[in-house]
C-alpha positions, 0 to 999 in steps of 0.5 A: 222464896220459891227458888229458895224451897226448890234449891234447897230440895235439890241441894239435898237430892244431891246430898243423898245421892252422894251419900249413898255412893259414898255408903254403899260403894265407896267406905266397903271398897277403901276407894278414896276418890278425893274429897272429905269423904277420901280424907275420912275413908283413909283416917277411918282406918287410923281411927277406927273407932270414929266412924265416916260421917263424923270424920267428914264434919270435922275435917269440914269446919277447917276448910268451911272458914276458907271457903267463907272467906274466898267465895262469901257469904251465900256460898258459905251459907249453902255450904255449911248446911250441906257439908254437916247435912251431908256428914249427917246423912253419911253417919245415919245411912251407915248406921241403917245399912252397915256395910261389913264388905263390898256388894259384889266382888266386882270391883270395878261395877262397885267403882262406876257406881262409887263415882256415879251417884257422887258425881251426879248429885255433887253437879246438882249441888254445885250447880245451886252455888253451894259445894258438898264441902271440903276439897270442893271448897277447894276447887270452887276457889280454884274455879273462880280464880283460875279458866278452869272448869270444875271437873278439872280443879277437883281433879288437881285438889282430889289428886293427892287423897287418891295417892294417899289411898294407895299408900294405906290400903295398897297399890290396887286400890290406889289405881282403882281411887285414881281411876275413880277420880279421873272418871268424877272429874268428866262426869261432874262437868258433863252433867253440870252441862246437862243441867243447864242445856237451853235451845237457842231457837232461829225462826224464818216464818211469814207469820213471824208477828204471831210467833213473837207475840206467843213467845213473849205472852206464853213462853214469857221469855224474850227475843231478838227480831232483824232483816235479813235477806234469803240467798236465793229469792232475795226477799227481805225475811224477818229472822226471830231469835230467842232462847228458852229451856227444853219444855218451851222449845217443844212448844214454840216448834208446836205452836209454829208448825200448826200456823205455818208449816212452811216455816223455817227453824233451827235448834241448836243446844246452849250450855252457857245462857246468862242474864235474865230468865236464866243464870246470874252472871256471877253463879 
């Protein structure tokens, strides 16, 4: 129940930041990077009358029965809510903060910034299993099937919506939308890494007993204990090997230097940590 309360905190972070990138940034400029919002910023222009957020939900119910039927019913669940959430948080910040013309008149800081919050909470959402909607839906399927990582198929599904800016509001802003969407791509998968960095820890301590007894009794994570021999002395050691986030590799390296601090440790960072204590193997 409590990882269920903090994914559904996280999932509507994340919805927020997008939302504001896409409000603020993204509608004022025509910058169609892909995705429902793209989708909704070009038909907008069609449609005048109908405003974004409720553009985005209705192009969302056709491809929310897709995403069900391909990805199941935990990834559907997650991504109904978030995709009508976020068509909901769309239509009120247009509403409080209606935008008329860009921020500025530099439209390559309102780029960076149309990318950055989208990016940044689009990572959070897919990285609870659950998609903002739309063409997300379509690169999460993509990314299941295929050894493609997320940034990638977003590129290749988003790709068409910014060509389709181009076509209605002109040559610069379909270059600008391109950029934007190549930018989204790297950036979503560098913060999914960000996410889900661990450290990979290997100790060589004399007090390696004390060392394993904190790891399993404090740190409450596991570890893997074997022989070897060192190189130049020839004694047998006892080499400890354990993973564990960053908050706890601060304290284990605490711990082992105020009992021994001739111990030997290596830290070296781990994007990918599946099983127990971390990711499901099926997320």
């Amino acid at each position: 129940m409590k990882k269920r309360i903090f994914d559904f905190l996280l999932i509507n972070f994340g919805l927020l930041l997008v939302s504001i990138g896409i409000c603020l940034f993204k509608i004022p400029n025509h910058f169609a990077t892909g995705g429902v919002s793209g989708l909704a910023i070009i038909s907008s222009s069609f449609f005048p009358k109908i405003d974004v957020g409720p553009m985005m939900m209705i192009i969302n119910i056709l491809l929310i029965i897709v995403g069900y039927f391909f990805l199941g019913s935990d990834f559907g669940s997650k991504t109904v809510y978030s995709s009508f959430a976020l068509s909901g948080i769309v239509w009120a910040i247009q509403k409080l903060v209606p935008l008329k013309q860009p921020l500025t008149d530099d439209m390559l800081l309102e780029l960076v910034f149309s990318i950055l919050f989208p990016a940044v909470g689009s990572a959070i959402v897919f990285n609870c299993n659950a998609s903002t909607g739309g063409t997300d839906i379509a690169a999460k399927i993509l990314s299941k099937y295929t050894k493609l990582n997320i940034g990638k198929t977003l590129l290749l599904t988003d790709f068409i919506i910014a060509i389709g800016a181009g076509a209605v509001f002109g040559v610069k802003i379909g270059l600008y939308s391109v950029l934007g969407l190549i930018m989204k791509a790297f950036m979503i998968d560098s913060v999914i890494e960000g996410l889900n960095i661990s450290k990979q820890m290997v100790i060589i301590s004399s007090k390696h007993q004390e060392i394993q007894h904190y790891i399993v009794e404090q740190l409450h994570r596991g570890a893997t204990i074997y022989k070897a021999e060192g190189a130049f002395t020839h004694q047998q050691e006892n080499v400890i090997s354990t993973v564990v986030n960053r908050r706890q590799a601060i304290k284990l390296r605490s711990y082992i230097r105020s009992i021994d601090a001739s111990s030997f440790i290596t830290i070296s960072n781990t994007s990918e940590t599946i099983g127990k204590g971390f990711r499901n193997i099926d997320n």
